[in-house]
BAKOL-820732 format. One record per atom (N, C-alpha, C, O): x, y, z. Coordinates in pm, whole numbers, padded with zeros to 5 digits, always signed. Layout:
% BAKOL-820732
XYZ/...
//
This chain:
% BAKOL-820732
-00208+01216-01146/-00245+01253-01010/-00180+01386-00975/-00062+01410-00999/-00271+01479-00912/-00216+01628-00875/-00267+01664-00742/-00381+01701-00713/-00146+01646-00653/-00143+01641-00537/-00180+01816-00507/-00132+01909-00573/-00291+01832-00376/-00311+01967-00301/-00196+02048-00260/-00177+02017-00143/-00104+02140-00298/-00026+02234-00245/-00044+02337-00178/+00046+02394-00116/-00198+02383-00184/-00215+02555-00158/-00158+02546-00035/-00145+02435+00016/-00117+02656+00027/-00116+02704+00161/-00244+02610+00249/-00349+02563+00206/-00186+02607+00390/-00285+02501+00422/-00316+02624+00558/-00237+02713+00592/-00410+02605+00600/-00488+02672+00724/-00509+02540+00781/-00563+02444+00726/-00426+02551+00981/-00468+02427+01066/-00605+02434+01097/-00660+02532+01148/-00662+02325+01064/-00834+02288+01133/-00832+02288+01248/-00739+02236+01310/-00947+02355+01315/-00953+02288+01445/-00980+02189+01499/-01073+02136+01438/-00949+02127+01589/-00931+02004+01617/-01074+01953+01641/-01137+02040+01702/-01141+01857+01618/-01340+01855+01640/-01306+01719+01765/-01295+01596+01767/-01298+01843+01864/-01338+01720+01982/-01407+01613+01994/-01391+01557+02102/-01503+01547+01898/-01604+01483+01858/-01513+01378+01840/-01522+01291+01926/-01433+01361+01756/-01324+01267+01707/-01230+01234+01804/-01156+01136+01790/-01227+01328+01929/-01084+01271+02036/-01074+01142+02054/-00954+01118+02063/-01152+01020+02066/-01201+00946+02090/-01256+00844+01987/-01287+00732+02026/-01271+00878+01854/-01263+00798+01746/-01226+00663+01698/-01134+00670+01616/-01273+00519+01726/-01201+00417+01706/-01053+00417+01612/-00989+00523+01615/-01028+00367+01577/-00865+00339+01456/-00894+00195+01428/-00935+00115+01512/-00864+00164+01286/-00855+00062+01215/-00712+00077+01184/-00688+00172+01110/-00573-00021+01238/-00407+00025+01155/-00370-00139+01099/-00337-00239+01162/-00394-00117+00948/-00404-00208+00874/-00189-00221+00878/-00113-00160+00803/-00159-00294+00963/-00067-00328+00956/+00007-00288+01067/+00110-00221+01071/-00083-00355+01192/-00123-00281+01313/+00020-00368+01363/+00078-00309+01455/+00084-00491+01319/+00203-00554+01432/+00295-00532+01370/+00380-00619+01389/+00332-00439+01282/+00446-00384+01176/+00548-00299+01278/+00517-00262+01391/+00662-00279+01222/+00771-00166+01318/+00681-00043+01322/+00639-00014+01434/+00646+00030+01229/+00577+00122+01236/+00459+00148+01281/+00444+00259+01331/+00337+00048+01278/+00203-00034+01368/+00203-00033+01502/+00117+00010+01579/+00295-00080+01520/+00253-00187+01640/+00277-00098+01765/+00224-00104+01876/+00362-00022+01722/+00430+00144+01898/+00274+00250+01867/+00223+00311+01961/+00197+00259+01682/+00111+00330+01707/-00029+00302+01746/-00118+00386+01758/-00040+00171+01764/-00129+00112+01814/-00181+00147+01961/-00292+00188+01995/-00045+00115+02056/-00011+00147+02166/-00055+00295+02210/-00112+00323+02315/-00015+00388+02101/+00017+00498+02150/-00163+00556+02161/-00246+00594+02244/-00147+00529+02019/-00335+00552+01999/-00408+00518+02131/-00487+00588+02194/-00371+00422+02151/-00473+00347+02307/-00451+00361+02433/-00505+00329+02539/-00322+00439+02388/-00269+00514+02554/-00361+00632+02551/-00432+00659+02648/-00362+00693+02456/-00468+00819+02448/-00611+00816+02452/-00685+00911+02426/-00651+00686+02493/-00800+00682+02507/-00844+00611+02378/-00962+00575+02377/-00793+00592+02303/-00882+00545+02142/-00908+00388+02134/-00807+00318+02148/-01001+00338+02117/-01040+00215+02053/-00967+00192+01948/-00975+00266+01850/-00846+00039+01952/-00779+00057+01842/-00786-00085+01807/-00765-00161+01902/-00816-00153+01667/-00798-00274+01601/-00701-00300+01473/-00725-00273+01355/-00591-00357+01527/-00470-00415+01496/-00486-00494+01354/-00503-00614+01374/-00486-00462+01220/-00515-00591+01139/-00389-00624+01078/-00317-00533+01036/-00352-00750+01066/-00209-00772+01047/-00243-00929+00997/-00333-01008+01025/-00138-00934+00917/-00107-01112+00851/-00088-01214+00965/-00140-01322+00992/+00033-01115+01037/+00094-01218+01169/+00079-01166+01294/+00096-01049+01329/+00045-01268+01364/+00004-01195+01501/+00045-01143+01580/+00149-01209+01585/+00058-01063+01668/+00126-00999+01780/+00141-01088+01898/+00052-01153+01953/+00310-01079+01941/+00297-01164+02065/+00240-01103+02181/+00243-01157+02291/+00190-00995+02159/+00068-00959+02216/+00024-00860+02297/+00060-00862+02414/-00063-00756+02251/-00039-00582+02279/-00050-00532+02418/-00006-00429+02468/-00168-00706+02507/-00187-00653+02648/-00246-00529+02658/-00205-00451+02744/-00319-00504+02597/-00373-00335+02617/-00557-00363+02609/-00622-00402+02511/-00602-00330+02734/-00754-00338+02694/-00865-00292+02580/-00973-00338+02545/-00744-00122+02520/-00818-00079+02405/-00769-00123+02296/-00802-00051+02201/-00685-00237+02258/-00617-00314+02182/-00690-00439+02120/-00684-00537+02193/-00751-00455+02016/-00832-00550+01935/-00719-00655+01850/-00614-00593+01835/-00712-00755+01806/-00661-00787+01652/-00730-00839+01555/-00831-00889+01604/-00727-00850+01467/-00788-00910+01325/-00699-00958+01223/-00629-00873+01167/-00690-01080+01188/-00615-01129+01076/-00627-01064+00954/-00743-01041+00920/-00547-01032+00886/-00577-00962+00801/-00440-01015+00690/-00327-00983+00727/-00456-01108+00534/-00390-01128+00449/-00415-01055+00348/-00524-01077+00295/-00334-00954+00289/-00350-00875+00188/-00350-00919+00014/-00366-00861-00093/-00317-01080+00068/-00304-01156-00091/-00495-01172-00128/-00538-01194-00242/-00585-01154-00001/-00719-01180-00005/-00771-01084+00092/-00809-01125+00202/-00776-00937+00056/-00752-00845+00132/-00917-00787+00171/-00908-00672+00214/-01027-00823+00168/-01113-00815+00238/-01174-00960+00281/-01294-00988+00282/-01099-01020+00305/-01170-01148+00338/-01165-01172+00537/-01240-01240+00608/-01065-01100+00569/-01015-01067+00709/-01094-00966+00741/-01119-00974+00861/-01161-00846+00674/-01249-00755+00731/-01348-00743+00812/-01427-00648+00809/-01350-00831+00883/-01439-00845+00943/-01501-00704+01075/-01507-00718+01197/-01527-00619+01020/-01524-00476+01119/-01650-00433+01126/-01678-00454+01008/-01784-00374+01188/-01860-00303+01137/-01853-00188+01108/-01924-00148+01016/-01759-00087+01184/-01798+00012+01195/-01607+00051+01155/-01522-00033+01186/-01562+00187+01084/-01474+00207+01030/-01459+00337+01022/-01450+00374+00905/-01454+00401+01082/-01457+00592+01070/-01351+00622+01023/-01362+00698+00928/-01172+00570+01070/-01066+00606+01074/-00992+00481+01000/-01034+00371+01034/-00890+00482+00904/-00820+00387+00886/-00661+00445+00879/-00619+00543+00818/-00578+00338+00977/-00438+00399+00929/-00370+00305+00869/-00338+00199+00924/-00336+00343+00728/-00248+00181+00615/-00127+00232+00684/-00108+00345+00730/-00033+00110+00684/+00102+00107+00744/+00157-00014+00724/+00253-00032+00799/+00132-00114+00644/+00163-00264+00630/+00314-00245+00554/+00329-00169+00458/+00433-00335+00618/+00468-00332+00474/+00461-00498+00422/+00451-00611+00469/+00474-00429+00296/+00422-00530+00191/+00573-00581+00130/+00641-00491+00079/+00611-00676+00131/+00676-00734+00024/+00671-00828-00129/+00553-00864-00127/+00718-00874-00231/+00719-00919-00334/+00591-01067-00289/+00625-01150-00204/+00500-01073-00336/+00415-01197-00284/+00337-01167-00200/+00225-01215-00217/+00355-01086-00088/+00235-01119-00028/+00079-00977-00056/+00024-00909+00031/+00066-00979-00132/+00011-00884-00138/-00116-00903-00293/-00090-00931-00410/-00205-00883-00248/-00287-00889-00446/-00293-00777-00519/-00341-00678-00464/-00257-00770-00627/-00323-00684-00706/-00379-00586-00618/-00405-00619-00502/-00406-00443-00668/-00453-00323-00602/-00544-00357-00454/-00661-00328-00426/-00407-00450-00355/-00478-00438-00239/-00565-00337-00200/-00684-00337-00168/-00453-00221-00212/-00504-00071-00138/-00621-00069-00155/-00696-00096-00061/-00680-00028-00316/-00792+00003-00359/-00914-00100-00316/-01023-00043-00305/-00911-00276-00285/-00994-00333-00221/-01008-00331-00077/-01114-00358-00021/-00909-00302-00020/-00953-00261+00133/-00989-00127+00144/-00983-00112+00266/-01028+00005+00088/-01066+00100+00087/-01218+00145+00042/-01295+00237+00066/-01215+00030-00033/-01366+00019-00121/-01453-00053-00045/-01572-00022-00059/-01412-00189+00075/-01453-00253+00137/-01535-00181+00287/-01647-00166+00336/-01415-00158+00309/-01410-00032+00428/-01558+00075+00371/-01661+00084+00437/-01540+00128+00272/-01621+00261+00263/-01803+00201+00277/-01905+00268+00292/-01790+00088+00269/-01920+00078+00324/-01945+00034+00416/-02047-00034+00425/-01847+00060+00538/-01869+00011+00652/-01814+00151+00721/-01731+00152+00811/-01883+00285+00656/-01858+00384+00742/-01736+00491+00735/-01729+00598+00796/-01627+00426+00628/-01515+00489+00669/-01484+00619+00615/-01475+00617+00492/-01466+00723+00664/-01478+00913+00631/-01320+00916+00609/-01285+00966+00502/-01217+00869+00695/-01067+00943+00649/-00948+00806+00675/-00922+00709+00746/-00927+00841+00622/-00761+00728+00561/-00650+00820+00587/-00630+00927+00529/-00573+00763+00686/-00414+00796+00668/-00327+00693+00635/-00312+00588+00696/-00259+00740+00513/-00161+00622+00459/+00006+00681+00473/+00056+00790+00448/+00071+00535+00532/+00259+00605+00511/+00303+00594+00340/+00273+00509+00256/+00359+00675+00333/+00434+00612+00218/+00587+00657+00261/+00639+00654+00373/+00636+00697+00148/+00776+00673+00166/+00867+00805+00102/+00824+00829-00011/+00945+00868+00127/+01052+00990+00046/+01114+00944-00061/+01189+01004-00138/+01078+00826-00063/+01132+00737-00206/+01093+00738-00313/+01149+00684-00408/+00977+00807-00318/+00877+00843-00416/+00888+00949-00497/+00825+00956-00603/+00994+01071-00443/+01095+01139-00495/+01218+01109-00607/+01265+01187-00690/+01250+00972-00579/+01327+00948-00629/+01458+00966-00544/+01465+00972-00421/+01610+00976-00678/+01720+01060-00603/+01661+01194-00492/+01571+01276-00509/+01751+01172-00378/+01711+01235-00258/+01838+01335-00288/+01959+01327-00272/+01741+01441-00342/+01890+01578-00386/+01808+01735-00356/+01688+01755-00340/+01900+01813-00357/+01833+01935-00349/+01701+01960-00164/+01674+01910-00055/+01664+02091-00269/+01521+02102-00149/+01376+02006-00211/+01345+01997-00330/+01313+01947-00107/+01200+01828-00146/+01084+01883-00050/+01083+01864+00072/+00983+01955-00124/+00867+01962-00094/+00775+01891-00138/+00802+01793-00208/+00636+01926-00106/+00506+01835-00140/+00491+01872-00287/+00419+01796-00352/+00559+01997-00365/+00556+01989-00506/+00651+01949-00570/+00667+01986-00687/+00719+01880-00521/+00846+01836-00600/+00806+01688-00671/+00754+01596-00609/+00839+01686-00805/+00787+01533-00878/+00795+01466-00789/+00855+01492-00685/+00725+01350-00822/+00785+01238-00781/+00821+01128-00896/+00727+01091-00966/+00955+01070-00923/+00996+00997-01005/+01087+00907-00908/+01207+00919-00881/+01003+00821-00869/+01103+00681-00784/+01167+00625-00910/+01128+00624-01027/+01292+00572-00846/+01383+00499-00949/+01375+00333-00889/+01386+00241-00970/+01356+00307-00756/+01332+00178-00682/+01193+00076-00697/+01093+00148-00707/+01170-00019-00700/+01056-00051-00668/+00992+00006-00517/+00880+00052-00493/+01090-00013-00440/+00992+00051-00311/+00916+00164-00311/+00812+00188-00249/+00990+00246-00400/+00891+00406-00411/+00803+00343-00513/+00686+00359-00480/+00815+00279-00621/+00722+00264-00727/+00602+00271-00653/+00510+00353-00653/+00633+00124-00562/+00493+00089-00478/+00464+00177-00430/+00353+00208-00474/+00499+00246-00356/+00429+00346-00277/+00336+00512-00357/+00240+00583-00327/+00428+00505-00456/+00358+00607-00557/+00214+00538-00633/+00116+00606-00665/+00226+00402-00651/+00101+00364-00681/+00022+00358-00582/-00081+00422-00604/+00026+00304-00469/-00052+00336-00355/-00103+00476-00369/-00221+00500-00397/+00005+00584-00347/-00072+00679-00317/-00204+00705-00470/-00321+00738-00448/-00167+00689-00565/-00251+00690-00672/-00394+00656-00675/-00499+00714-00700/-00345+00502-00627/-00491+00438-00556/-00616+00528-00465/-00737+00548-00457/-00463+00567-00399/-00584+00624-00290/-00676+00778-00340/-00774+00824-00282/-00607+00834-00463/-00620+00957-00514/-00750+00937-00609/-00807+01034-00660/-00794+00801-00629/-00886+00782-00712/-00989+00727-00609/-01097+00733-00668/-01005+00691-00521/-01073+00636-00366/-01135+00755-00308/-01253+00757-00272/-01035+00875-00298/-01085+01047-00272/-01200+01045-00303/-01303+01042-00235/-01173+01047-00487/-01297+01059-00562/-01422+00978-00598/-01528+01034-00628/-01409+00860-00594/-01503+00756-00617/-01598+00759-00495/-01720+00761-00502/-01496+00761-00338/-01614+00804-00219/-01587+00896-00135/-01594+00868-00015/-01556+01005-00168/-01534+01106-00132/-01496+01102+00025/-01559+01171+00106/-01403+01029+00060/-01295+01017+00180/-01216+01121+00182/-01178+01192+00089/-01190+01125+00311/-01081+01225+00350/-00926+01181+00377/-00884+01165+00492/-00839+01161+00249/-00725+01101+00250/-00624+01200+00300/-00637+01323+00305/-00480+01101+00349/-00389+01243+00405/-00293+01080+00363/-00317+00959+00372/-00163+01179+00308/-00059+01066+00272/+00103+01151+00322/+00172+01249+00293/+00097+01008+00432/+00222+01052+00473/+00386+01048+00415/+00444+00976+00496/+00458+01080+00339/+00567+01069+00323/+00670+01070+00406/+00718+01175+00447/+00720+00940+00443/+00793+00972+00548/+00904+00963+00534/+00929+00912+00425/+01045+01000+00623/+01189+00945+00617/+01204+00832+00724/+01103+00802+00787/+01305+00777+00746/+01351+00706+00840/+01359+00740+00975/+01416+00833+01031/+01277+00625+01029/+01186+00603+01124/+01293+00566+01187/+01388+00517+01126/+01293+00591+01370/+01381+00612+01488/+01296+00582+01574/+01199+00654+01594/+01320+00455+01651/+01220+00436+01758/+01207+00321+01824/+01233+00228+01748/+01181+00287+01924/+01165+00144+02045/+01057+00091+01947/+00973+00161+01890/+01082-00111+01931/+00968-00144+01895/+00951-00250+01998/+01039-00307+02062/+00800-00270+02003/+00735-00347+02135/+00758-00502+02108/+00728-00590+02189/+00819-00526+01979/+00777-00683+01929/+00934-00707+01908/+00973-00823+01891/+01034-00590+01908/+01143-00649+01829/+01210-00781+01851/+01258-00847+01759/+01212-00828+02015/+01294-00940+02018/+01161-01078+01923/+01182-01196+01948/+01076-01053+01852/+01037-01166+01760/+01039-01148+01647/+01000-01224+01559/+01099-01011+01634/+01086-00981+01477/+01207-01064+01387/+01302-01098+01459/+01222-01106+01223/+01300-01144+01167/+01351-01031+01094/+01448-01054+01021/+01301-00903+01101/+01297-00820+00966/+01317-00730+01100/+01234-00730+01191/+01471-00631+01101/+01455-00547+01229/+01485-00381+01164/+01496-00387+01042/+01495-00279+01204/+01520-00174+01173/+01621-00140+01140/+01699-00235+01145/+01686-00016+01093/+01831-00028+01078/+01917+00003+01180/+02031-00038+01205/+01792+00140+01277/+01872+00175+01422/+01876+00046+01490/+01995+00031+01516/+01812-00054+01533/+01818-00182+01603/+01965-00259+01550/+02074-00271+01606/+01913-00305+01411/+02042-00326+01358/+02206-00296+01379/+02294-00382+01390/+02224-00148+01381/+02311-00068+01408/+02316-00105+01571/+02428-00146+01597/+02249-00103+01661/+02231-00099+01775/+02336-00269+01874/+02428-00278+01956/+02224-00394+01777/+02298-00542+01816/+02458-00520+01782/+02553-00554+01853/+02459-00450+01649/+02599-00492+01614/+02699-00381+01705/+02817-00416+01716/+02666-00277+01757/+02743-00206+01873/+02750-00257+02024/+02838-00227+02104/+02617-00358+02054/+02592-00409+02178/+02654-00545+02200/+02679-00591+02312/+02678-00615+02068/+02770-00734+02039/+02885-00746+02019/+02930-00849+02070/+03006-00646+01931/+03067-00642+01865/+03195-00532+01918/+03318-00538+01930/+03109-00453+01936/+03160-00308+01989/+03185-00258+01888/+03236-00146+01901/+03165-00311+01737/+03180-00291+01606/+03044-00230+01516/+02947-00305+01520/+03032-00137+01458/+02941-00093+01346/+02968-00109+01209/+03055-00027+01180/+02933-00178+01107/+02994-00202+00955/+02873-00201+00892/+02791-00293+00883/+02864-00007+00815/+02771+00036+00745/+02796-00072+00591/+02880-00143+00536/+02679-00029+00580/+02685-00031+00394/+02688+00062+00307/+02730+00065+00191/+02627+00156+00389/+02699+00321+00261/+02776+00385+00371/+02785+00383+00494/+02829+00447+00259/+02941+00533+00307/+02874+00659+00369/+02773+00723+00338/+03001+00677+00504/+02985+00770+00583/+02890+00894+00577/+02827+00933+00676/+02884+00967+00427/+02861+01062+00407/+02720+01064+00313/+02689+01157+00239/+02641+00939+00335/+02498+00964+00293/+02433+01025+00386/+02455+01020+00507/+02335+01095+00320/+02276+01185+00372/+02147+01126+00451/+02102+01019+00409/+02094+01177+00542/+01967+01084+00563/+01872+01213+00656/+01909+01284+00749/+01755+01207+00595/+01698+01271+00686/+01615+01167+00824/+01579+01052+00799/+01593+01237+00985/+01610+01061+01103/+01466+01078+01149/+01470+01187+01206/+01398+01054+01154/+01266+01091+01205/+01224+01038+01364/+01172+00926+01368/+01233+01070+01423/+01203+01016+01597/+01068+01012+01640/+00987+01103+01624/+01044+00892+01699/+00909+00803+01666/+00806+00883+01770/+00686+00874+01743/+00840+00950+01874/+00779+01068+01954/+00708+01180+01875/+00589+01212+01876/+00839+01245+01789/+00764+01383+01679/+00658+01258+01598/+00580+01306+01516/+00656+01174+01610/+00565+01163+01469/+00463+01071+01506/+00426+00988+01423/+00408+01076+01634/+00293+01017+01714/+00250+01183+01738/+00129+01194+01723/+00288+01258+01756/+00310+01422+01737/+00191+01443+01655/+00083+01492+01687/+00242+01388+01519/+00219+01482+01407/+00112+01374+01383/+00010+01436+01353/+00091+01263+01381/-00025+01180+01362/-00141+01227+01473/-00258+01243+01437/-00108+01242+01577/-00204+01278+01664/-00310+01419+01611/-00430+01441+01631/-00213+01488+01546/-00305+01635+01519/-00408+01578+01413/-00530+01569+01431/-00326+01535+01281/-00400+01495+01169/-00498+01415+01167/-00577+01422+01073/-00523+01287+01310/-00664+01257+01310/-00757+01287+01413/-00852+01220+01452/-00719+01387+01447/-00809+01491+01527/-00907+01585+01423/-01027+01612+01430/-00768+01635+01295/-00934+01681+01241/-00990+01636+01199/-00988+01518+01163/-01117+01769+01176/-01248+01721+01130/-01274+01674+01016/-01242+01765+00941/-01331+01547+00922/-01267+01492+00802/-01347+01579+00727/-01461+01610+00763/-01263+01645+00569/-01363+01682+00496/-01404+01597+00376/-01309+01525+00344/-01469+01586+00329/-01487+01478+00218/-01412+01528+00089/-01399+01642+00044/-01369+01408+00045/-01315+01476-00092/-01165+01526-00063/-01088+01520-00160/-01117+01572+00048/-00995+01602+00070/-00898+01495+00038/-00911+01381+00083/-00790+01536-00050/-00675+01456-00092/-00529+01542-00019/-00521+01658-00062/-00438+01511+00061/-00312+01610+00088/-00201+01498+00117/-00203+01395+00185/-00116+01550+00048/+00064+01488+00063/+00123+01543+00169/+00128+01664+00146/+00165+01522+00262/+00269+01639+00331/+00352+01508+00352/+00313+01392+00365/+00498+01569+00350/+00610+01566+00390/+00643+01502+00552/+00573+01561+00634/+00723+01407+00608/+00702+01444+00758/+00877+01369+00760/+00910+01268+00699/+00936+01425+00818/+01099+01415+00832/+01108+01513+00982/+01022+01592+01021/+01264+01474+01063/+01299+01510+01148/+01338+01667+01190/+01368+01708+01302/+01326+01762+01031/+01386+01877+01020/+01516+01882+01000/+01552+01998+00979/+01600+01806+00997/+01751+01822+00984/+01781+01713+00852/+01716+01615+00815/+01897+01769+00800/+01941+01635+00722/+02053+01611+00804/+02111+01705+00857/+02100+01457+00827/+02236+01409+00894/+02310+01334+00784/+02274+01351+00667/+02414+01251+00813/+02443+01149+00784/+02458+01063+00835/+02472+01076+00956/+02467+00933+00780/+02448+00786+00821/+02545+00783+00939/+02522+00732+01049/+02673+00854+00896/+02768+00820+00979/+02806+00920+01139/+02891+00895+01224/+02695+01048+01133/+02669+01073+01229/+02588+00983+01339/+02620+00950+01454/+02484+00959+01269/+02425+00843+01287/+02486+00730+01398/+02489+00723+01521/+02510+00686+01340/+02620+00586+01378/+02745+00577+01482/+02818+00484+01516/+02737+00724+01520/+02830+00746+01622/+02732+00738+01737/+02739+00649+01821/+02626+00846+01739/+02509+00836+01834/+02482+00709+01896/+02468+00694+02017/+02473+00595+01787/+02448+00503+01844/+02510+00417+01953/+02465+00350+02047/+02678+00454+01886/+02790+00402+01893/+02788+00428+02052/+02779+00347+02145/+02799+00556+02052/+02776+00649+02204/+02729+00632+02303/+02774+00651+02416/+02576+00570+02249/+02482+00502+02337/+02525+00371+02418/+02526+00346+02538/+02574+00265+02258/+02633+00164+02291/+02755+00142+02427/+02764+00044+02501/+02828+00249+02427/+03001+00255+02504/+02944+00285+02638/+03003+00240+02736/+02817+00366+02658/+02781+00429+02793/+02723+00292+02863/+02714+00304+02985/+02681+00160+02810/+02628+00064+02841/+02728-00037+02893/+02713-00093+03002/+02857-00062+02795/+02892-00192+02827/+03052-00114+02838/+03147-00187+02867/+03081+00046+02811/+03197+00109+02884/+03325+00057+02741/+03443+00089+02751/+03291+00004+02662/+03439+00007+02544/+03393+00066+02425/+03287+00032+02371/+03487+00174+02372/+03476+00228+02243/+03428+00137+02172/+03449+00016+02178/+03350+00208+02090/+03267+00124+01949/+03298+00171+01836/+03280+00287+01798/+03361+00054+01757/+03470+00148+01601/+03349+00094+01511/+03276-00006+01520/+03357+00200+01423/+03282+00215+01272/+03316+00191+01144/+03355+00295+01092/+03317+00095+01068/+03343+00104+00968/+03231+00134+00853/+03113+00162+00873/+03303+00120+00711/+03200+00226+00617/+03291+00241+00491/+03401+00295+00477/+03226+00187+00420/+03291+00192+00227/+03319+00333+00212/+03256+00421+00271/+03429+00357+00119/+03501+00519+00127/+03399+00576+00075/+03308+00521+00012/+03410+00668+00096/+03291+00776+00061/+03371+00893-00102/+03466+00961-00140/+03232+00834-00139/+03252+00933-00309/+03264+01061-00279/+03236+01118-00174/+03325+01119-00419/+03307+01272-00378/+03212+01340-00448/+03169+01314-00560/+03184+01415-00385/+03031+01530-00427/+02909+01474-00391/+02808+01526-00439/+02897+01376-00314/+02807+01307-00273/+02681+01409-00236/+02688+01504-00159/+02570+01368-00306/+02467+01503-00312/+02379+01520-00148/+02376+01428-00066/+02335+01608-00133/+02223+01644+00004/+02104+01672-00039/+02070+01734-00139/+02046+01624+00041/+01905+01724+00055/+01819+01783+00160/+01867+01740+00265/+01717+01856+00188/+01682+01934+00246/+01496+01865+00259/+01414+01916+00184/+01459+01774+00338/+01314+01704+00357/+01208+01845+00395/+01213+01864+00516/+01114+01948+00322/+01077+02024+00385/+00935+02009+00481/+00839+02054+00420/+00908+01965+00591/+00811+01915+00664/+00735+02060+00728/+00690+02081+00841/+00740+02108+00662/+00691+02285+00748/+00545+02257+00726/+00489+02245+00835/+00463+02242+00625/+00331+02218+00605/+00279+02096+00700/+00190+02152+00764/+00282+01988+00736/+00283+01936+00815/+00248+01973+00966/+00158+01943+01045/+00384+02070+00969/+00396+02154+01101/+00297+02229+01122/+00258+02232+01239/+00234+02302+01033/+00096+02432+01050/+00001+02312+01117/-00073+02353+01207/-00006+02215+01096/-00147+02122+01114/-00102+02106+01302/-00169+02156+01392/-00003+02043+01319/+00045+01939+01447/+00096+02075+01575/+00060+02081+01692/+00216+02200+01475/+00258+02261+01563/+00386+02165+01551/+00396+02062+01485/+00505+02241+01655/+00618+02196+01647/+00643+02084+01789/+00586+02082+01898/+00720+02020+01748/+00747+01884+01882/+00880+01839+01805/+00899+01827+01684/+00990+01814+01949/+01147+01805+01922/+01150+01676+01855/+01057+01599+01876/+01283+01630+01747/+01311+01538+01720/+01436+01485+01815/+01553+01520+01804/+01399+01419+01882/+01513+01387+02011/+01572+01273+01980/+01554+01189+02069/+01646+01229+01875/+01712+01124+01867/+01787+01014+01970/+01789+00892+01986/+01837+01113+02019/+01925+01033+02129/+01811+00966+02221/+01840+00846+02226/+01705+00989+02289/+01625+00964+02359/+01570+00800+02268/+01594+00688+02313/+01493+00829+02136/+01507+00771+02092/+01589+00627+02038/+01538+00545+01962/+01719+00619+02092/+01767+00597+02039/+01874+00450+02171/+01944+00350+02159/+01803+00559+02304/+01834+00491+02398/+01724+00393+02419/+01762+00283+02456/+01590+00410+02402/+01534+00341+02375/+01535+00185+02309/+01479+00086+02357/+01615+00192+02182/+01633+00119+02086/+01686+00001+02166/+01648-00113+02189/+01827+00102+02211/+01937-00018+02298/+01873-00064+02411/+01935-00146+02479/+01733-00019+02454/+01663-00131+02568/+01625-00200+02508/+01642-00315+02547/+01580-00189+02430/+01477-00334+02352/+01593-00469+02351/+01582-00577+02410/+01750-00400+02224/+01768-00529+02227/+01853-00558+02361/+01913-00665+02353/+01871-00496+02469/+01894-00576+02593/+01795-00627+02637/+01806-00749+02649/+01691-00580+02669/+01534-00672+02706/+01548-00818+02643/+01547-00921+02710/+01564-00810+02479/+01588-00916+02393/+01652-01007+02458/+01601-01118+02476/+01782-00973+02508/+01883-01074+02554/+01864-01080+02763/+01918-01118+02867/+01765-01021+02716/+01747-01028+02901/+01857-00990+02973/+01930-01068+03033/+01870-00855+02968/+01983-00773+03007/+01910-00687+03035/+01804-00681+02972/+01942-00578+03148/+01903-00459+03201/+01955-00335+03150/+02067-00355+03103/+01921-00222+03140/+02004-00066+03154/+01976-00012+03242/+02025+00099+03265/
//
């Protein structure tokens, strides 16, 4: 597979599409379920397909559809499919054989012109150096594996029906989720968040000085918003990059939160964190191509982040 690099020229946006239904195959997911919302705050017809159901989106342009990926067009029940956004995640079991490729093949005869799929910076592999859209990709994890086969899938889907694919690579996601007090599986900012709102305590698992690039769930309703505005071309295959612009560390990180946490309930919040190696490597996420398409929009963490700490007070039925 040989991902598009040239220099990219932004499309103009084809007003025709402002308004475009959305299919987000993994529509009650952390990542799903705020773009569901967001999509349908903006006017769009949006249908939710997910394994498990949403306790419930309340939104008039808000649809759901069951959707099990172990029998992954059997839930399809859609006629019409212009737009699809994959975003499920998938774990060990629940999933068949080249889901991707049967819900894409299913879909394409029910209309569907462009696919946006997440994947992951994991697909890179070691996170070292500068990381553009030409940089290998050699995952060392299963999580990137998967996601590098995904994108594969979808690179042969391009061609078989000449869809207009766009594959997102993303970093770590920063952001309010609408479902969290039912979720079992929570984020790591949430995570980070209970154990500062409980504890007054934070106890990482890597050390201070991993690097992380933070992505804030605002820039990247941002940057999704431009990309299915344009006009689809057929046959189009593109990777871009999408990260916060900065690299941090975990343990900056972690103070922010910390910060957030102390302004709430008023007592320092201590951090702990396995010693940190030396020479511990960096890298540099380059999201500039991306940017030509969307234009620039702030990564506001903190905003973000205050966010987070409403949810899990909402959770516990607590105010800010």
């Amino acid at each position: 597979m040989v991902a598009s690099v040239v220099a990219m020229v932004a499309d103009p946006p084809n007003t025709d599409r402002a308004l475009t239904p959305v299919l987000v195959v993994g529509g009650t997911g952390h990542v799903g379920s705020p773009l569901c919302l967001h999509l349908a705050e903006n006017g769009r017809q949006v249908t939710a397909a997910s394994r498990r159901p949403s306790p419930g989106f309340n939104h008039p342009l808000v649809d759901e559809i069951r959707l099990d990926l172990r029998h992954p067009t059997s839930g399809l029940c859609v006629e019409s499919v212009p737009i699809a956004v994959i975003c499920p995640l998938v774990l060990d079991g629940e999933a068949a054989p080249n889901w991707i490729t049967k819900v894409v093949d299913h879909l394409s005869k029910r209309g569907l012109r462009s696919v946006l799929s997440f994947s992951t910076v994991w697909v890179y592999g070691t996170l070292a150096g500068r990381l553009t859209e030409a940089s290998p990709a050699r995952p060392t994890n299963h999580y990137g594996k998967a996601h590098l086969a995904n994108e594969q899938a979808l690179w042969s889907a391009t061609e078989r029906h000449g869809i207009d694919v766009t594959i997102l690579r993303m970093s770590n996601l920063v952001g309010a989720d609408p479902f969290y007090g039912q979720r079992s599986k929570i984020s790591f900012t949430h995570e980070l968040a209970d154990m500062a709102l409980t504890n007054a305590r934070i106890v990482l698992r890597s050390p201070a000085s991993t690097p992380r690039d933070l992505l804030a769930r605002a820039r990247l309703h941002h940057l999704i918003d431009a990309v299915l505005a344009r006009a689809p071309k057929p046959g189009r295959y593109e990777v871009l990059n999408v990260g916060g612009g900065v690299t941090t560390t975990v343990g900056e990180f972690a103070q922010t939160v910390a910060d957030a946490a102390a302004r709430y309930h008023g007592r320092p919040v201590v951090i702990e964190h396995p010693d940190d190696p030396d020479n511990k490597p960096t890298f540099d996420l380059d999201s500039s191509r991306i940017e030509e398409v969307s234009g620039p929009h702030p990564n506001d963490l903190h905003h973000e982040v205050s966010l987070v700490i409403r949810d899990v007070l909402k959770a516990r039925g607590e105010n800010w």
